[in-house]
ZATORDO-194584 format. One line per 10 residues: number of its first residue (from 0); their letters; for each residue x, y, z of C-alpha. Coordinates in steps of 0.5 Angstrom, whole numbers, always signed. Layout:
N
NUM = A = X Y Z  ...
//
This chain:
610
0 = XXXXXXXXXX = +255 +184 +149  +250 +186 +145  +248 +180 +138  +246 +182 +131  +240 +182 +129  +240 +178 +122  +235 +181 +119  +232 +187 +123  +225 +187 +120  +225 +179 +119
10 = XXXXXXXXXX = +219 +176 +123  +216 +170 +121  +210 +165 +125  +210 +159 +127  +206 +154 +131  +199 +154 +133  +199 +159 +137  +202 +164 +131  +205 +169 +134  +212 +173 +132
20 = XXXXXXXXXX = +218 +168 +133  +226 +171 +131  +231 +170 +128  +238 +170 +131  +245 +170 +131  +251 +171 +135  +256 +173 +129  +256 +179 +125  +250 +179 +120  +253 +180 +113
30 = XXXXXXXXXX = +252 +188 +113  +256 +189 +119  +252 +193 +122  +251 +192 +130  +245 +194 +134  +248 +201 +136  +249 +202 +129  +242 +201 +126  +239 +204 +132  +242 +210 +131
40 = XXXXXXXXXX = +242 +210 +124  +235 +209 +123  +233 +215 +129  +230 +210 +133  +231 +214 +139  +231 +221 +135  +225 +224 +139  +226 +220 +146  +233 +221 +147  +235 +222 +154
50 = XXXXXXXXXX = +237 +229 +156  +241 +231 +161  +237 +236 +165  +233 +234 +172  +228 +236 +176  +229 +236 +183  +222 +234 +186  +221 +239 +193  +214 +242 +195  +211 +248 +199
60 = XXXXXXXXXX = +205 +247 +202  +201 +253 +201  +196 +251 +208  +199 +249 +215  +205 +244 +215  +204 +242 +221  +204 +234 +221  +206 +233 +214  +211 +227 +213  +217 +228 +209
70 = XXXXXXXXXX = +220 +221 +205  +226 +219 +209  +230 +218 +203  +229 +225 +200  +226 +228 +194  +227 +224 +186  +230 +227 +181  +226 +226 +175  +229 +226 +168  +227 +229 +163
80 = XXXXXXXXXX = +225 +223 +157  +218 +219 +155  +217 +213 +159  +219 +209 +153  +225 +212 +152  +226 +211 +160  +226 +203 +159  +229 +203 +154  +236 +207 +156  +239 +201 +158
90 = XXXXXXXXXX = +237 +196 +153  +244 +195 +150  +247 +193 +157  +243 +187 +156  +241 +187 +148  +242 +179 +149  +238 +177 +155  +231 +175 +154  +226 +181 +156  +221 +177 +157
100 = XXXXXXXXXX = +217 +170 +156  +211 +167 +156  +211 +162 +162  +206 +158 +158  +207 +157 +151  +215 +159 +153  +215 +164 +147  +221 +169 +149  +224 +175 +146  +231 +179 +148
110 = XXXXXXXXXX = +231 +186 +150  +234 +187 +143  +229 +184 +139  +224 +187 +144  +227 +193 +142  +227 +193 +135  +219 +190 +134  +217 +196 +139  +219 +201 +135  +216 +199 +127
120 = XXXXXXXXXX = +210 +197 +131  +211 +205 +133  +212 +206 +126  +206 +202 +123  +202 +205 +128  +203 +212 +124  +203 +209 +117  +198 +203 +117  +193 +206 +121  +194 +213 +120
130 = XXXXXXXXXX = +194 +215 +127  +196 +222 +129  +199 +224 +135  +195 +224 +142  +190 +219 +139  +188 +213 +144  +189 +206 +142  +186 +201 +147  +189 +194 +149  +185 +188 +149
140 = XXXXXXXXXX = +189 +181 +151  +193 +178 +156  +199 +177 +160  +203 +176 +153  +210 +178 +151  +207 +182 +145  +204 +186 +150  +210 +189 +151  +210 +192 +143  +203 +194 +144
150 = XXXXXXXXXX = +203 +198 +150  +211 +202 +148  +210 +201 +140  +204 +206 +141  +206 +211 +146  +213 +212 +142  +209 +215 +136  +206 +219 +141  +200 +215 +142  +196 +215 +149
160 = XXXXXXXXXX = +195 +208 +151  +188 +205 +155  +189 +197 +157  +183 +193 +159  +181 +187 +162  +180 +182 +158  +175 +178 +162  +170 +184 +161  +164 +183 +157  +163 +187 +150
170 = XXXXXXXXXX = +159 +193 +154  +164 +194 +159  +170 +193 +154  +165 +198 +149  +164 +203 +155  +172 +205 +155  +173 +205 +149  +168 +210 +148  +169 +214 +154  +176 +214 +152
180 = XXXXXXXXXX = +176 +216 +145  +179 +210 +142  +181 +210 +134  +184 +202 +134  +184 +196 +138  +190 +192 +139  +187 +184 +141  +189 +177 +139  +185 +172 +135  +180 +169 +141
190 = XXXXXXXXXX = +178 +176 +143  +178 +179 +136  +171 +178 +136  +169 +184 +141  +173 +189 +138  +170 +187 +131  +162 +189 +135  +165 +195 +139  +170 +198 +133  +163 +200 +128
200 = XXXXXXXXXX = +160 +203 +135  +167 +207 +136  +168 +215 +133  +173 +215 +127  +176 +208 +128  +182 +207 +125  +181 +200 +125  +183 +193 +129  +191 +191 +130  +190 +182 +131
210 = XXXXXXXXXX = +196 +180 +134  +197 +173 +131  +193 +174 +126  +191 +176 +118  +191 +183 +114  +183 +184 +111  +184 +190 +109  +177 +191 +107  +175 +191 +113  +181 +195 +116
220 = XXXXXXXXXX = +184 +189 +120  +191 +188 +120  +195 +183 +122  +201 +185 +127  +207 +181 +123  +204 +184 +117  +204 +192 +119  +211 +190 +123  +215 +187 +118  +213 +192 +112
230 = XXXXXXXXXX = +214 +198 +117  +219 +203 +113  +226 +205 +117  +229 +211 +117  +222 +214 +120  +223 +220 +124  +218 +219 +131  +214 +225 +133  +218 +229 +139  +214 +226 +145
240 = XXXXXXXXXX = +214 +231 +152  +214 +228 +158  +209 +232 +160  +203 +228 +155  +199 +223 +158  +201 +217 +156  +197 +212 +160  +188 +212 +160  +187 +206 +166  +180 +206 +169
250 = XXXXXXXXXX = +180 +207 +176  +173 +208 +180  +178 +212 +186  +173 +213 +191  +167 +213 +189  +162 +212 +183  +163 +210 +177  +170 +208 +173  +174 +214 +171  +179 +215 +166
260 = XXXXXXXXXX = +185 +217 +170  +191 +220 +166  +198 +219 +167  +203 +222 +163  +209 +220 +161  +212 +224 +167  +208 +221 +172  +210 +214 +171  +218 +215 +170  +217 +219 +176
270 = XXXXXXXXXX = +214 +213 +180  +220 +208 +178  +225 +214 +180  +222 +214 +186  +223 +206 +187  +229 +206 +186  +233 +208 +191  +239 +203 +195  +234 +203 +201  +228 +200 +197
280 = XXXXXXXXXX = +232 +196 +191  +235 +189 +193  +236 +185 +186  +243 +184 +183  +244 +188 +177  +244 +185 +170  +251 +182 +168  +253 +177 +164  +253 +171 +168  +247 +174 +172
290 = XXXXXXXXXX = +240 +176 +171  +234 +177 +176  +228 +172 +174  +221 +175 +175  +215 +171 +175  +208 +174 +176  +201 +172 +174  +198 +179 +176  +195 +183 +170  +199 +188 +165
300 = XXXXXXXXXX = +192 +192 +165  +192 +193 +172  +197 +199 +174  +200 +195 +179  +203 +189 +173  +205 +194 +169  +208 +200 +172  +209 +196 +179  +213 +190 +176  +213 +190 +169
310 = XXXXXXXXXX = +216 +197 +167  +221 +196 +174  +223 +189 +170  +225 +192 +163  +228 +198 +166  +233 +194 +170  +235 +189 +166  +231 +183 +169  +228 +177 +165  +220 +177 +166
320 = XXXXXXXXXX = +217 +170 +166  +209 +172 +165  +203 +168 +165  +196 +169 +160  +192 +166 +166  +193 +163 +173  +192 +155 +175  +195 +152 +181  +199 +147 +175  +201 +153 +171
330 = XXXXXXXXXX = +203 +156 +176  +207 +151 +179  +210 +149 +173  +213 +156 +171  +216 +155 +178  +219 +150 +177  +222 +150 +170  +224 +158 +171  +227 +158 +178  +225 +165 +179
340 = XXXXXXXXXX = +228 +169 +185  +223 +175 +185  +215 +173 +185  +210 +178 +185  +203 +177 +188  +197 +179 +192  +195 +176 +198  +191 +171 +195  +196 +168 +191  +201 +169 +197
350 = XXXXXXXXXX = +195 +165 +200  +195 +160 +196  +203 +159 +195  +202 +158 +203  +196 +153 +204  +197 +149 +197  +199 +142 +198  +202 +142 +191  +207 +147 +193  +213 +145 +197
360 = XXXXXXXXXX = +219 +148 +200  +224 +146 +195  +219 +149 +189  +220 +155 +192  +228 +155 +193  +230 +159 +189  +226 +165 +191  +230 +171 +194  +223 +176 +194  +217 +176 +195
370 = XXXXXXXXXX = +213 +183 +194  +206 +183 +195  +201 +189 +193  +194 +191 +191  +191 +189 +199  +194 +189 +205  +198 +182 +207  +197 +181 +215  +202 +179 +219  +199 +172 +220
380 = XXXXXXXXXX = +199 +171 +212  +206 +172 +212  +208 +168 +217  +205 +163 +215  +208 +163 +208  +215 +164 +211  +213 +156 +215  +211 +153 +208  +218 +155 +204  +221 +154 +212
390 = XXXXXXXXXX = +227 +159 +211  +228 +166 +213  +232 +169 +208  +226 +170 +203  +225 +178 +204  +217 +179 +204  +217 +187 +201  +209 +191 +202  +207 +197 +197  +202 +202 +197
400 = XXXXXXXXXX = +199 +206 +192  +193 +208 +186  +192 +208 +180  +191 +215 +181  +199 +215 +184  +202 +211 +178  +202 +207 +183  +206 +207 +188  +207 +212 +194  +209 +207 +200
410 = XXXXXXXXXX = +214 +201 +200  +217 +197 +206  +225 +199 +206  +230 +193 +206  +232 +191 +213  +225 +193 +215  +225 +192 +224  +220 +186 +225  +217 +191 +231  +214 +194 +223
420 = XXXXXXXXXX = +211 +188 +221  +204 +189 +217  +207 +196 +216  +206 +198 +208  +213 +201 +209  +216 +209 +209  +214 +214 +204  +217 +214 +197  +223 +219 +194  +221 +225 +194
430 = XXXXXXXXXX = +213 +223 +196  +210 +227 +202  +204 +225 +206  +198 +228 +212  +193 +224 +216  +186 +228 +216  +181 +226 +221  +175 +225 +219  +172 +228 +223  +175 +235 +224
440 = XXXXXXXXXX = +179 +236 +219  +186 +237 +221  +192 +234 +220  +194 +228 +226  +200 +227 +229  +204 +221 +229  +198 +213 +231  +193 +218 +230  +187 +215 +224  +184 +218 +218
450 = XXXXXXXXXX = +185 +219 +211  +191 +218 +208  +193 +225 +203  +199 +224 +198  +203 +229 +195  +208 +228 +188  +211 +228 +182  +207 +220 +181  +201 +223 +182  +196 +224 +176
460 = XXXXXXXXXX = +194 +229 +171  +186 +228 +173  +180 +225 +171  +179 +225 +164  +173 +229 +162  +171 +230 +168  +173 +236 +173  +168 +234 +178  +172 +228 +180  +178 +231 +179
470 = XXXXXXXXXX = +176 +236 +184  +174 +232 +189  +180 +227 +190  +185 +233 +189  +184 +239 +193  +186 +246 +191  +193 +245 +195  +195 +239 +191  +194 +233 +196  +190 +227 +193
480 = XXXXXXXXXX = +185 +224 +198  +187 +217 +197  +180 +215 +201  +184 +210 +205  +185 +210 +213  +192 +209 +217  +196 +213 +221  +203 +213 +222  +209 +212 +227  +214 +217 +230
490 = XXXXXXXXXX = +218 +213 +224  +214 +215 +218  +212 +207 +218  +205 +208 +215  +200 +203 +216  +192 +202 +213  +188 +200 +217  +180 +202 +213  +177 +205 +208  +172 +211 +207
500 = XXXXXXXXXX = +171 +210 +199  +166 +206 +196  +170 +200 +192  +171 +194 +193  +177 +190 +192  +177 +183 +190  +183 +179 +190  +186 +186 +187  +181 +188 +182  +177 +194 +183
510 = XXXXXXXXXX = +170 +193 +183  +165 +199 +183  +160 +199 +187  +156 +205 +183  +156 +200 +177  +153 +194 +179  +148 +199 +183  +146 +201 +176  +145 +194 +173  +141 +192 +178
520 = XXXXXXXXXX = +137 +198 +178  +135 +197 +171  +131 +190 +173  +123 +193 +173  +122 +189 +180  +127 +193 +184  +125 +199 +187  +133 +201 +191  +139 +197 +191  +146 +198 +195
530 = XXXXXXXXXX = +152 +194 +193  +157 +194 +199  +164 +188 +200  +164 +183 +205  +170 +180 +207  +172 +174 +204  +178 +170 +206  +180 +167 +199  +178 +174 +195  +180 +179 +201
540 = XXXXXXXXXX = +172 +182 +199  +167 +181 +195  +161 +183 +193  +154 +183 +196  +147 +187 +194  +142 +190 +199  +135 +190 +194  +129 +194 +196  +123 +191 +191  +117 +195 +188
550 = XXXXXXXXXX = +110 +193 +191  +107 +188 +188  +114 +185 +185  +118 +179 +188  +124 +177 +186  +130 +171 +188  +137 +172 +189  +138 +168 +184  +134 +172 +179  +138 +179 +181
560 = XXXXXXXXXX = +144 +174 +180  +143 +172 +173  +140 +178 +172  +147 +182 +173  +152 +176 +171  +152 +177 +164  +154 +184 +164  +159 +184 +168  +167 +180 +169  +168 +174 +173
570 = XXXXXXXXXX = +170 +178 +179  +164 +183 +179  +160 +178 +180  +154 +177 +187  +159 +172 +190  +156 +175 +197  +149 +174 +194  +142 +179 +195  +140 +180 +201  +132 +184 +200
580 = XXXXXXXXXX = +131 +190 +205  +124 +195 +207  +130 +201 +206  +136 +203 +205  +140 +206 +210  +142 +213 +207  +144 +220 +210  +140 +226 +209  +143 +227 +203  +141 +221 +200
590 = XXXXXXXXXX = +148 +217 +201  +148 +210 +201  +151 +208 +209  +155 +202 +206  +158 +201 +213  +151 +200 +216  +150 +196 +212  +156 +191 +212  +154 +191 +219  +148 +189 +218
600 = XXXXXXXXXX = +149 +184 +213  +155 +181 +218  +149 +180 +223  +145 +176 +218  +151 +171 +218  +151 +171 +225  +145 +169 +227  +144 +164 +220  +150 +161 +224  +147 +160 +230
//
């Protein structure tokens, strides 16, 4: 099946939007030589090569084993490769196929070419920027295919990878950077401008990798095509145990400020391994007359985008259709020309699919699954889905999970019973979990509510630099208290009812409470602030503050608003407004009572509306 490549490292620009296009052909090229060859020859898979042994994933809890859930499916067994090696493993089953495309400029590569580029970016990375094994490379771009060079380029040269929203502002984007100890920025033409002000402000930085754009070596910028194209062959990649840490996400977890949560290599395959299982997998394998589409608009940085439905993608097999950024008509366009059979949303995009009139029955025809994440789906928004493409046979799928748990720990199985509806599903392979009451802290047999606490292989190393944290969300027993409250039924169907940790969920993204706390503390007026989520229909929440004012300082809720706004992405911002209070509500201890105060604010709107 697998084509050759006519030139394995010919690369060439074209187009406004320059970035890399290819070159290929169907016959032989003119050496002979075929992509296993040159894969093998070249020691592409040399210090990633997936070996034979397995671990069989089992847990002994040192504390009471009363009311502790097993996954039904049984435990995982975890191979011992990097994650990369893990997505590629497959690839010359489908070396032909595209792997993925721009749903917008209609930019697409093929699991060979993908292949191929990925491994000299892992290349140039080590002689261009001089990088050494363990270093942290930042990512800072949108849903584009060259994401998917960056992100397993970097982590087969041994690199750590931390990927950033590209809608934040210079500071939040500086703030991670720092805190992660990035020595090189992978970014596009249009954000290079932000990498270009935080790069000096960096420790030992290497430089900025532009993708589409021009080498200054002078100013230690490298153009993408440039360092791929004039990567040396025949260069042997430093081994990489799977045991490292390969991703630096940010999370909040359940409160305070946004941490650095490592993942390592294990982790993240351990998480797709734990996915894939007949009961939970319903996609026609690859062939050569058949190939699953996947469109999704949800972000690459975001854990859910990239392990969830990227990396579940490739390592299947499948053709993912990406977009850079939502509207309503690029969206609809990229339904109608790629005809995907698999879509992945959040509630709001399953609302809009459900409530736009733009969007008929038949642009939805071709669809087999919808899988939605990040928030819970109520039964009502899937039903009311299911009467806009007025079929039957579209099987809507719910998962759980965190950042901090690679993501996933709950998935709905297929066939699921309709008497399960708004259930987030059954425990994955090889995950165990316990409901604690609150209250007492004992572990709660079956429909009793309380925190959520999660045991596997998918959960992280910890908190980067920050033990404290780590300790606070993963006891001495290894459970990781998620924050999250539910219950379970006497058929090991969980269900999420509430949440105890402070973050706030807007259309999927998290928002700290704590940081926008911080922001507004720094205005000279205001004395004390909370900032809590209110619920939303749109976004699921958004954000509102509570400002406690200096005596003698007045201030408007439009001057707290554009006070923050700037320092913060969209999607952070005041959409609940400023509400000025005498006090805070706070515990003994000095905690914000957030739930008091979403009560009170649901009050105000009541009697606003009477």
């Amino acid at each position: 099946m697998a084509k050759c490549i006519t030139s394995v490292w010919a690369v060439v620009f074209s187009g406004k939007q320059s970035f890399l296009t290819k070159s290929i052909c169907a016959r032989k090229c003119s050496s002979g030589v075929s992509v296993k060859t040159v894969l093998n020859g070249t020691r592409l898979l040399s210090g990633v090569k997936h070996r034979s042994s397995v671990s069989t994933v089992r847990y002994e809890s040192s504390g009471p084993t009363e009311y502790i859930v097993e996954s039904p499916l049984g435990p995982v067994n975890v191979p011992d490769m990097s994650l990369p090696a893990y997505i590629w493993k497959d690839f010359e089953e489908w070396s032909d196929k595209p792997a993925v495309t721009c749903g917008s400029s209609g930019r697409s590569y093929t699991f060979g070419e993908a292949r191929f580029i990925s491994h000299a970016f892992a290349i140039a990375l080590l002689q261009r920027l001089q990088l050494k094994k363990g270093d942290v490379v930042g990512v800072l771009m949108p849903n584009i295919p060259e994401y998917v060079f960056a992100i397993y380029g970097a982590m087969e040269a041994g690199l750590a990878v931390t990927f950033v929203n590209p809608l934040y502002t210079t500071g939040e984007i500086l703030r991670q950077f720092e805190n992660a100890g990035v020595k090189c920025c992978i970014t596009i033409p249009q954000l290079f401008p932000v990498s270009e002000a935080i790069g000096p402000k960096l420790k030992n930085y290497k430089g900025t990798i532009v993708v589409g754009g021009e080498t200054d070596q002078r100013n230690r910028v490298f153009g993408f095509k440039d360092i791929v194209t004039s990567a040396k062959p025949n260069v042997l990649l430093p081994e990489v145990d799977p045991n490292e840490v390969a991703l630096l996400p940010y999370s909040s977890g359940t409160t305070g400020m946004p941490k650095g949560v490592m993942l390592s290599h294990r982790n993240c395959v351990a998480n797709l391994c734990q996915c894939n299982h007949p009961a939970l997998v319903n996609h026609v394998p690859t062939s050569d007359s058949y190939q699953e589409r996947i469109l999704s608009v949800l972000p690459f940085f975001h854990i859910y985008g990239f392990n969830g439905i990227l990396n579940t993608s490739l390592s299947y097999g499948m053709h993912m259709i990406s977009i850079p950024k939502f509207t309503p008509e690029s969206y609809i366009e990229c339904v109608l020309k790629y005809k995907p059979t698999v879509l992945f949303v959040v509630p709001s995009l399953l609302l809009f699919l459900a409530s736009h009139p733009a969007v008929k029955s038949e642009h939805l025809a071709s669809i087999k699954e919808v899988t939605c994440g990040a928030a819970p789906a109520t039964k009502s928004l899937m039903d009311k889905f299911l009467e806009k493409v007025a079929r039957t046979d579209i099987n809507i799928r719910q998962g759980y999970g965190m950042t901090e748990t690679s993501p996933v720990t709950l998935f709905t199985p297929n066939n699921m019973p309709e008497s399960k509806s708004g259930s987030t599903g059954q425990l994955v392979l090889g995950t165990r979990a316990k409901i604690v009451s609150l209250k007492t802290g004992e572990n709660l047999p079956p429909h009793g509510s309380g925190e959520l606490c999660v045991q596997g292989p998918q959960v992280m190393i910890g908190y980067l630099n920050n033990e404290q944290a780590t300790k606070e969300t993963i006891d001495e027993e290894g459970w990781l208290h998620t924050g999250d409250v539910a219950y379970y039924d006497e058929d090991g169907y969980f269900y999420i009812v509430d949440r105890t940790k402070e973050l706030i969920k807007v259309k999927g993204n998290q928002v700290s409470p704590t940081e926008l706390e911080s922001i507004i503390m720094q205005m000279p007026g205001v004395a004390d602030c909370a900032v809590v989520g209110i619920p939303d229909i749109l976004s699921g929440e958004i954000p509102r503050a509570f400002v406690v004012l200096r005596p003698g300082h007045h201030l408007t809720e439009s001057e707290v608003c554009s006070f923050l706004e700037p320092k913060v992405a969209p999607y952070k911002k005041l959409a609940g407004g400023v509400r000025f209070l005498d006090v805070i509500p706070r515990n003994p201890a000095g905690k914000v009572l957030r739930d008091e105060l979403k009560v009170f604010g649901a009050n105000i709107e009541e009697v606003a509306s009477s």
